[in-house]
C-alpha positions in Angstrom: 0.0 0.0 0.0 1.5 3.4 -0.7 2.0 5.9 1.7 -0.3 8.2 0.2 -2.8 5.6 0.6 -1.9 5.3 4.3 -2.1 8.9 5.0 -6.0 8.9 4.0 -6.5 5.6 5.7 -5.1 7.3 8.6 -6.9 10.6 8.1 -10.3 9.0 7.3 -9.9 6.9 10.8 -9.4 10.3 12.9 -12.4 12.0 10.7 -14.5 8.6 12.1 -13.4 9.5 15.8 -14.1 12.7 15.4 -17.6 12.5 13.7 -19.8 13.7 16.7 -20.5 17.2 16.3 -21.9 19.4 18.8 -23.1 23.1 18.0 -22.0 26.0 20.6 -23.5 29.5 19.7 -20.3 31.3 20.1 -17.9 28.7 18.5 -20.5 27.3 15.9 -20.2 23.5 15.3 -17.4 21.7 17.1 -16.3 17.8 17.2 -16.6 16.1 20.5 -13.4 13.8 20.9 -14.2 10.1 21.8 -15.3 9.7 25.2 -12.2 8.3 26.5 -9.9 11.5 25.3 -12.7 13.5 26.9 -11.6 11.7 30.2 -7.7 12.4 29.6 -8.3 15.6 28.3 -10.8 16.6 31.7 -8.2 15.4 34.0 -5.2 17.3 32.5 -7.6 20.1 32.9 -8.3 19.8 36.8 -4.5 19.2 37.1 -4.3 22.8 35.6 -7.0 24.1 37.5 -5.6 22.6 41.1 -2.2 23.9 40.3 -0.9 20.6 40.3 0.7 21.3 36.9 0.7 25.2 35.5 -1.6 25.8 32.3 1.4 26.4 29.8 2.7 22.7 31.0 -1.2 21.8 30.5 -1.7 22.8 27.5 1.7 21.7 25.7 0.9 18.5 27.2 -2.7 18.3 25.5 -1.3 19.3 22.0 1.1 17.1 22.0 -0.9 14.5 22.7 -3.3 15.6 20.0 -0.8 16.0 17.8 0.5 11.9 18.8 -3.0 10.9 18.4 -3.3 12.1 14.6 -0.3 10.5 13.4 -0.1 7.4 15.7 -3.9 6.5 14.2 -2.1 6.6 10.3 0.6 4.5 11.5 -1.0 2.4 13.8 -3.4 1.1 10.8 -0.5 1.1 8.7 1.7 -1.5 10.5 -2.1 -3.2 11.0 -2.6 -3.7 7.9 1.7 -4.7 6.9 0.6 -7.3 9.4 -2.2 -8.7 7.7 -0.9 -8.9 4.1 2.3 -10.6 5.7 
């Protein structure tokens, strides 16, 4: 499979976890992560907000794991499926 072919696999996967949309008058419509990021994501943010961890630590934390997230779910499924034609 070529790479290209990955990359929408992977793409495609994160658009599927994403899908659930919620509207918010001041935002307009906004995905709702899956409810187990919503968990992670809710606990870095009472970290932050019992000074356990400072925001700027809190939020570089939670991009970076965003930013994991979108490229481990394209490679993930592509070592998946290397696996499978093996």
């Amino acid at each position: 499979m070529s790479t290209v072919t990955r990359q929408l696999s992977g793409t495609h996967e994160t658009i599927r976890m994403f899908s659930r949309r919620m509207d918010i008058p001041v935002l307009g419509e906004v995905a709702i992560p899956p409810p187990d990021k919503l968990a992670y994501y809710a606990g870095i943010g009472v970290l932050a907000a019992l000074q356990v961890i400072e925001w700027p630590l809190a939020l570089v934390i939670t991009a970076g794991h965003v930013l994991a997230d979108q490229h481990l779910s394209g490679l993930a499924k592509g070592v998946g499926e290397a696996l499978e034609a093996a």
